[in-house]
C-alpha positions in Angstrom: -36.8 -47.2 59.7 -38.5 -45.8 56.4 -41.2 -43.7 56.2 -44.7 -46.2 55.4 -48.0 -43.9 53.5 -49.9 -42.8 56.0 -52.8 -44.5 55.5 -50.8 -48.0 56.1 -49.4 -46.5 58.7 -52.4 -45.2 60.7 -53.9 -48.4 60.5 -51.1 -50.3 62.0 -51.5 -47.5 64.5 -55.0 -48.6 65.7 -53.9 -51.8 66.5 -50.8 -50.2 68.9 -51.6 -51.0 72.7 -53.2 -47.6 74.0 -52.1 -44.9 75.6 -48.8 -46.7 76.8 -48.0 -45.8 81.0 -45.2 -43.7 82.3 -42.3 -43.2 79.7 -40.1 -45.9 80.0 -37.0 -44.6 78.6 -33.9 -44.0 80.1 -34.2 -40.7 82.3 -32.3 -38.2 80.4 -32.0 -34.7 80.9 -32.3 -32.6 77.1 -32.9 -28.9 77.2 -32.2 -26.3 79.6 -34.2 -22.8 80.2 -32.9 -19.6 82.3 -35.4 -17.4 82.8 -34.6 -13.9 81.6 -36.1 -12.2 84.6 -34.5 -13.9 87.1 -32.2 -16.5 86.2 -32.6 -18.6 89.5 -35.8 -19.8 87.4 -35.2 -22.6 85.9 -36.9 -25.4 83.7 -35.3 -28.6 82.9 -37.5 -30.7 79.8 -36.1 -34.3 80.1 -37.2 -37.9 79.0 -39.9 -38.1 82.1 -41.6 -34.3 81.8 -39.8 -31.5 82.8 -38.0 -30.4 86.4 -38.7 -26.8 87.6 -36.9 -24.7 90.7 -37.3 -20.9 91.5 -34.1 -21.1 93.9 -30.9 -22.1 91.0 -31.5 -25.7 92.0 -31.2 -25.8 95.6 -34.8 -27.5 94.8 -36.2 -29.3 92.3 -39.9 -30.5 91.4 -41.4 -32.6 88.7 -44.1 -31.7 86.0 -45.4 -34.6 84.3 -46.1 -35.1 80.9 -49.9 -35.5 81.3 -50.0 -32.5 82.8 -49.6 -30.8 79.7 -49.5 -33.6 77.0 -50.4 -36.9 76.2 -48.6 -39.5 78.4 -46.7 -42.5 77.0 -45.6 -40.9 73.7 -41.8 -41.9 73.4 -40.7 -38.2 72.5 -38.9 -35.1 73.8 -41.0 -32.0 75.0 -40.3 -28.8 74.1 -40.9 -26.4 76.5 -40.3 -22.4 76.2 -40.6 -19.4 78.6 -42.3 -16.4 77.0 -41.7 -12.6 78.4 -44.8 -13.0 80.5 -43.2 -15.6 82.5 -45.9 -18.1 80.6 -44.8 -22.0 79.5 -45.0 -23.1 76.7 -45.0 -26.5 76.5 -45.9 -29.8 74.3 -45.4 -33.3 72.7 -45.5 -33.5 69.5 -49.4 -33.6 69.7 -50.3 -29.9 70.6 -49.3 -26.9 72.2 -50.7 -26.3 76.2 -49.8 -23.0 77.8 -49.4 -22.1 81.7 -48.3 -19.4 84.1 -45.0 -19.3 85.2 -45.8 -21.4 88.4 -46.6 -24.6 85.7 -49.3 -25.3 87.6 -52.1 -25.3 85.3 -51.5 -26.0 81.2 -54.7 -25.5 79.3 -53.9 -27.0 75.6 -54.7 -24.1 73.0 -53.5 -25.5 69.3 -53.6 -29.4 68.5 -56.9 -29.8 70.1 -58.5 -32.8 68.5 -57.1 -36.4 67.5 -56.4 -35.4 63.5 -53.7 -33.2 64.7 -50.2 -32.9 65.8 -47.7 -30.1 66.5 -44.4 -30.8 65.6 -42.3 -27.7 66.5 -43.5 -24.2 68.2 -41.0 -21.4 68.8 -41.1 -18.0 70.2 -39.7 -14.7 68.5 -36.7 -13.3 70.2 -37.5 -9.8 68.3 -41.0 -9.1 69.0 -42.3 -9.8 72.6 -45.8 -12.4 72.5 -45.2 -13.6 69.2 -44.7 -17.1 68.5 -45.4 -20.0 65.6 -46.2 -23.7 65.1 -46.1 -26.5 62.4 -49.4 -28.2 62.4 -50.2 -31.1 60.9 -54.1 -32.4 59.6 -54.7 -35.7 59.2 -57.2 -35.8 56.3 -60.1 -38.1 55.4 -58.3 -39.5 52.8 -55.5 -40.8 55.5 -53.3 -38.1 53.4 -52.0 -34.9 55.9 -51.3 -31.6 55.3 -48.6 -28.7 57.1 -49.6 -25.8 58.1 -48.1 -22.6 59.6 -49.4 -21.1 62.7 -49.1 -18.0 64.4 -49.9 -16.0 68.0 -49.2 -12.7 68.9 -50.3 -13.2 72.3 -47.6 -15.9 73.6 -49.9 -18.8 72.3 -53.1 -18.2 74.0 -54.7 -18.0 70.8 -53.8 -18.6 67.3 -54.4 -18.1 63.7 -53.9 -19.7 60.3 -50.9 -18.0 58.4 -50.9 -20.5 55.6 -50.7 -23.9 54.1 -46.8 -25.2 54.2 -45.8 -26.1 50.4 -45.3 -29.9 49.6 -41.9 -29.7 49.0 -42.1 -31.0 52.4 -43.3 -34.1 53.1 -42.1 -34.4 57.0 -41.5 -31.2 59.4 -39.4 -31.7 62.0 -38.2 -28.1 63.4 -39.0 -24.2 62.9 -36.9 -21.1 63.7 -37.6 -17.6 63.5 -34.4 -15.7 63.4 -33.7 -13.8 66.4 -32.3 -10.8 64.1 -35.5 -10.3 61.7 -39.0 -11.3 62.5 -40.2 -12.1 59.2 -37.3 -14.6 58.2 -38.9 -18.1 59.2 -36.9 -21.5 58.5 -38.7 -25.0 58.3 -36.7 -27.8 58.7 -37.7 -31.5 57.5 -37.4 -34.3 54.7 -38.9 -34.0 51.1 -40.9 -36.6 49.5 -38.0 -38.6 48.3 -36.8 -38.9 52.0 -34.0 -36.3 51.3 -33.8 -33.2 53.8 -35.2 -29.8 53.0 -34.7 -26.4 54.9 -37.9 -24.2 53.9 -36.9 -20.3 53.7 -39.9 -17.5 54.3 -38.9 -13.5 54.0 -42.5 -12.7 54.3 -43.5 -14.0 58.2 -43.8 -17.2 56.6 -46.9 -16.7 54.2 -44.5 -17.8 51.2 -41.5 -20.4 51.4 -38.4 -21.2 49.5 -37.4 -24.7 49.3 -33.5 -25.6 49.7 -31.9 -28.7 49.3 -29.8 -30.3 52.7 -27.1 -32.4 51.9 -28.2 -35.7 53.5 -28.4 -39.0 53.1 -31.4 -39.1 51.5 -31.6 -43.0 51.3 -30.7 -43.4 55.1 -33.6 -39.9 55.9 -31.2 -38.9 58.0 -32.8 -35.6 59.5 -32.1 -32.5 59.5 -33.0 -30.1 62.4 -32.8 -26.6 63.2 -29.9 -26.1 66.1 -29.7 -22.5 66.0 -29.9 -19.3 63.7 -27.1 -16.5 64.3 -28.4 -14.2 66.8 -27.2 -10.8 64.3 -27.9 -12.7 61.1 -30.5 -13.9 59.5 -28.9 -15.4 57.1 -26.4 -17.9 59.2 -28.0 -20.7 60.0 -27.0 -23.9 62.0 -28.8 -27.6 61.3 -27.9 -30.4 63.2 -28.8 -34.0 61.7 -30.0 -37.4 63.1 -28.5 -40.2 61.5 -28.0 -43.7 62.7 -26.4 -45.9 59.9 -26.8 -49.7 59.7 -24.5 -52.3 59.5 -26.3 -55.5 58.3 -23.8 -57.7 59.0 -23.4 -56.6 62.8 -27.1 -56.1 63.0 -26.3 -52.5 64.9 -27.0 -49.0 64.2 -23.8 -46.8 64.4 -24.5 -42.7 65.4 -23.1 -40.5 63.0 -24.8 -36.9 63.5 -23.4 -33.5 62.0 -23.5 -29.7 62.3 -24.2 -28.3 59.0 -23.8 -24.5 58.1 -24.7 -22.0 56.2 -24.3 -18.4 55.5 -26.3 -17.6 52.7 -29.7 -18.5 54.0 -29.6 -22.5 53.3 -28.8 -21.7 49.6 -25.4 -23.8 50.4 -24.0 -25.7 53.5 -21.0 -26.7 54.7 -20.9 -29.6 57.5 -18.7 -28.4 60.1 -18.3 -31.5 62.6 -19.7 -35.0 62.1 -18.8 -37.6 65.1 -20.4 -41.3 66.6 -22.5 -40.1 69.0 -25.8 -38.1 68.9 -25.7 -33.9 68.8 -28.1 -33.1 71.7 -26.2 -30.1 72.9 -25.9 -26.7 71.2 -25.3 -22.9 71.9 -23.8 -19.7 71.2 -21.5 -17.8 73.4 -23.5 -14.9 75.2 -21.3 -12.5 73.2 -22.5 -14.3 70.2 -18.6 -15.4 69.0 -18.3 -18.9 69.6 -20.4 -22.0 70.3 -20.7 -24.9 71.5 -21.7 -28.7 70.9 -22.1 -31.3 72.6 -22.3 -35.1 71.9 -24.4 -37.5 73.7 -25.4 -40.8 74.4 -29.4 -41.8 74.4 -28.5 -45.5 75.8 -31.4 -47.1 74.6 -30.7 -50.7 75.9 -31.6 -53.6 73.7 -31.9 -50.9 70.5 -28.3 -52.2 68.9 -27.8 -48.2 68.4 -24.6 -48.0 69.6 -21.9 -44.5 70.4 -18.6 -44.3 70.4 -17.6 -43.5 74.3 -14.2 -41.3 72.8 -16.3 -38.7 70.7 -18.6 -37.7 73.0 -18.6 -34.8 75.1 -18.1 -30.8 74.6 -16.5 -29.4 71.6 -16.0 -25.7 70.7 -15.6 -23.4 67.6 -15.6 -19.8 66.2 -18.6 -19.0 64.9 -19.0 -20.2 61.1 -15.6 -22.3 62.1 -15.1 -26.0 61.7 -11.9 -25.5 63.5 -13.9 -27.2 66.5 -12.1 -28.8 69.3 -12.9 -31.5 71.6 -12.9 -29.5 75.8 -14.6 -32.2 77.8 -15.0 -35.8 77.6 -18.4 -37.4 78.5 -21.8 -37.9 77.2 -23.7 -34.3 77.0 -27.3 -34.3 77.1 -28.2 -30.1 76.7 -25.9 -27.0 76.7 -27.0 -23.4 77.9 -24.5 -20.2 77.7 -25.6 -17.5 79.6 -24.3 -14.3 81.7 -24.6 -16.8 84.5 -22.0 -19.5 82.7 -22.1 -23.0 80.9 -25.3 -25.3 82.0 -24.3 -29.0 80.7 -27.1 -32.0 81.4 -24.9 -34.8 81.7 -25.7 -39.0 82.2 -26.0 -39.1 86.0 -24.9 -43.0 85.9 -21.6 -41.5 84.8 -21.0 -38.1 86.6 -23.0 -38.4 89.8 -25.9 -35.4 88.2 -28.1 -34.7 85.9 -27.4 -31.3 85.4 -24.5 -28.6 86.0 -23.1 -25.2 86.0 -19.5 -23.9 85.4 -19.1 -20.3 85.6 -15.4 -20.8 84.2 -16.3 -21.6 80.6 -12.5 -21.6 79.3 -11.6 -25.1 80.0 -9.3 -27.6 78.2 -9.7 -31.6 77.8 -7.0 -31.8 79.8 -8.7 -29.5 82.5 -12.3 -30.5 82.9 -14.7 -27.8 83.9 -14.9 -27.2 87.8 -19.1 -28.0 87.5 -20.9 -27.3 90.6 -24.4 -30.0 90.7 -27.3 -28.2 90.1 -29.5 -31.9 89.9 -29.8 -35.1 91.2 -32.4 -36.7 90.5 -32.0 -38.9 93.4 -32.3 -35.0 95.5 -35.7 -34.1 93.6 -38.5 -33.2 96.3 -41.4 -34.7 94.5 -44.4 -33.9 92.4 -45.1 -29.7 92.0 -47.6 -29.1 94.7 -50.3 -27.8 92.3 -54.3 -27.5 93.4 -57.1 -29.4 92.3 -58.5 -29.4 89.9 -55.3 -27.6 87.6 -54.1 -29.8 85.5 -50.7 -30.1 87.4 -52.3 -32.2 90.1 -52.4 -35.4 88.4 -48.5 -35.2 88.5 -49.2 -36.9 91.9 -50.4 -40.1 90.3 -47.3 -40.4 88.2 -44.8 -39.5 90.6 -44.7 -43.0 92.2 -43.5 -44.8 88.9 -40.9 -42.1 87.6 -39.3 -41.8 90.7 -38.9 -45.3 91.0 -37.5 -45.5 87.5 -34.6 -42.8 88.7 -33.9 -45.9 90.9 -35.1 -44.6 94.0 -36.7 -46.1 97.2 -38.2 -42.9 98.8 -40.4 -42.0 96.7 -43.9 -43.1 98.4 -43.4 -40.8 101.5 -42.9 -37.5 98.9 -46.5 -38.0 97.8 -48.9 -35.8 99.8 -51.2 -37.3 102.1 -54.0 -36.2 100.2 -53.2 -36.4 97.0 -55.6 -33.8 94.4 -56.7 -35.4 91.4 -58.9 -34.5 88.2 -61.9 -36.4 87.3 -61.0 -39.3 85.4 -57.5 -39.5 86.3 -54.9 -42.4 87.2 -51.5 -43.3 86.0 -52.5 -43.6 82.6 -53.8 -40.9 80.0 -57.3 -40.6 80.6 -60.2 -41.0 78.3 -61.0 -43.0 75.2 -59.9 -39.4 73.3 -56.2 -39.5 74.6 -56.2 -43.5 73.7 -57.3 -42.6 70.5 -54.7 -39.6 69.8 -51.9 -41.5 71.2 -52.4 -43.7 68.1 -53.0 -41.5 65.6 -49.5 -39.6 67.2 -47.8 -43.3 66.7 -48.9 -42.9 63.5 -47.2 -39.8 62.5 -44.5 -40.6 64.8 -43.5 -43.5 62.4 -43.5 -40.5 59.5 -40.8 -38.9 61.3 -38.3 -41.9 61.0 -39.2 -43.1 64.8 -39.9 -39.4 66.1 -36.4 -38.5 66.9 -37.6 -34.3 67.8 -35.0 -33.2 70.4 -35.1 -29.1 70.6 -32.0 -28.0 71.3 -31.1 -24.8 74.0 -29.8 -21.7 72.5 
């Protein structure tokens, strides 16, 4: 796909049938949280919303995505846990914030149909703080970037400056675990080529460095990780699907690019057929992992290769990386706790795992004990009217049905709560309207591709 000027594409946009239903993709499990306080929290962001337990997966509940977004955009949440135990989470068109029971999201940047919020993250230094890429659509049908900060885990936010135009397309921010003030911004340039912005200052100025892409193919880069005790090492991963005209398919042919000297130069480490969904470090901070996936998007002619996917593994800085498991890999999460892997159920028999044995061979696979199934999920959060959690009952119905289920009517409660307006579609003209101007600036980002990865 390339990139069309926005005001062609926000046009075409209008016309796009409004406010699309449930996402229909295929369910796929993408990025895995642990609580820090008490790791038998856990959130799961996925292709449908996100899953949450508060007993390690012994039960699971669903959060839809109009809980805390606009439904029917064909994108990946991402979804954080800040100190406080709040959520962070959003798609693509804004920020919404809840306690930690993700009950109730209240939406506090990206609150009006001109703007989108590409990426959010959270400082690992400084406790509350967090930042934002926003984008304005303009009068004009031009847009601008913008740099956004909160020092109060995104309850409120302020301005911290105007991105510079040496980027055209934002797709993914960092701030470094090691120093607050070092900020990356990852994302194409005007000629379609990828750019890695560099900030020293907390992000009120930026350095521009080149990424070595395919400029002519926008193959994107995005931020998988920054080293946890230096700034300066950073990890981008890139989407690329490349076209063969005469076969009429798109082949997957993603990398791990690195560098050591703040993005002034990278080496790529690992390139492979399949798409890099799955990244960590090592808790000790000396190794990490990848992980290749599959997104099987049937009737798309994108096509993997089955023998390169799965679970690879490297020194840090290394691209001495070899292949441990076999089998698409969906997210990967290394904690005190062991290796969480999200994996295709169709193929494995779960969604999601955990090994605490994380020295395993391709010859040995790792002992995983299910954490998910979706077919095991006990239904829609139980959330109160009027929070914004209780129209998840509306949508349970059609997601658990696409999880292939026939059980799902009798997990609804008998008296369902619902918010004014409410039904299995986004509700109000407003969300109709914002889902198109989001298709819009969805086309800009080379068909929205925006998986965060878990770190």
């Amino acid at each position: 796909m390339r990139a069309l000027s926005s005001i062609a594409v926000f046009t075409a946009a209008l016309a796009f049938s409004q406010a699309a239903a449930a996402n229909g993709r295929f369910p796929r499990s993408e990025r895995l949280l642990e609580d820090a306080r008490d790791p038998s929290h856990l959130i799961l962001g996925a292709t449908f919303g996100m899953l949450v337990t508060d007993d390690a997966g012994a039960t699971w509940h669903h959060v839809c995505e109009a809980s805390f977004a606009e439904a029917g955009l064909q994108t990946d949440p991402v979804i954080a846990l800040a100190p406080d135990g709040a959520v962070l989470a959003g798609i693509y068109a804004s920020v919404a914030r809840s306690a930690a029971d993700a009950c109730d999201f209240k939406k506090t940047l990206g609150l009006n149909n001109r703007e989108a919020v590409p990426d959010f993250t959270l400082s690992a230094s400084v406790p509350g703080h967090v930042m934002a890429t926003l984008v304005k659509l303009l009068e004009d049908g031009t847009s601008e970037n913008w740099l956004y900060g909160s020092d109060d885990s995104g309850q409120s936010w302020t301005a911290v400056g105007e991105l510079p135009t040496t980027i055209r397309t934002v797709a993914t921010l960092e701030i470094a675990p090691a120093d607050d003030l070092r900020v990356y911004v990852s994302g194409l340039d005007p000629d379609g080529a990828g750019v890695l912005l560099r900030s020293d200052d907390g992000g009120k100025t930026f350095e521009a460095q080149a990424v070595p892409t395919d400029a002519a193919n926008q193959e994107m880069p995005y931020i998988a990780g920054v080293d946890a005790a230096n700034a300066d090492a950073v990890y981008l991963r890139t989407d690329d699907w490349v076209y063969v005209p005469a076969l009429q398919v798109a082949n997957a042919n993603d990398a791990l690019l690195y560098s050591d000297d703040a993005g002034a130069h990278f080496t790529e480490l690992l390139r492979r057929p399949g798409k890099l969904f799955g990244f960590t470090f090592s808790p000790d901070n000396s190794e990490l992992l990848v992980g290749y996936g599959d997104p099987v998007e049937a009737g798309g002619g994108r096509l993997t290769e089955a023998s390169a996917l799965g679970i690879y593994r490297a020194p840090q800085g290394s691209s001495d990386f070899e292949q441990r498991y076999a089998g698409s890999i969906g997210c990967l999460t290394w904690t005190q706790q062991g290796l969480y892997a999200c994996t295709l159920e169709a193929e494995t028999g779960f969604s999601l795992a955990l090994t605490p044995n994380t020295d395993f061979e391709l010859q040995a696979p790792p002992d995983f004990t299910p954490l998910l199934r979706l077919k095991d999920v006990a239904g829609p959060l139980d959330c109160p009217a009027p929070s914004s959690g209780s129209i998840c009952q509306s949508y349970w119905q059609s997601t658990c049905e696409s999880w292939g289920r026939t059980d799902c009517e009798s997990q609804i409660p008998t008296a369902p709560a619902t918010a004014p307006g409410c039904g299995c579609r986004a509700a109000g003209h407003d969300a109709d309207a914002k889902t198109a101007w989001l298709f819009a600036l969805l086309l800009l980002v080379i068909g929205g591709a925006r998986h965060k990865l878990s770190t």
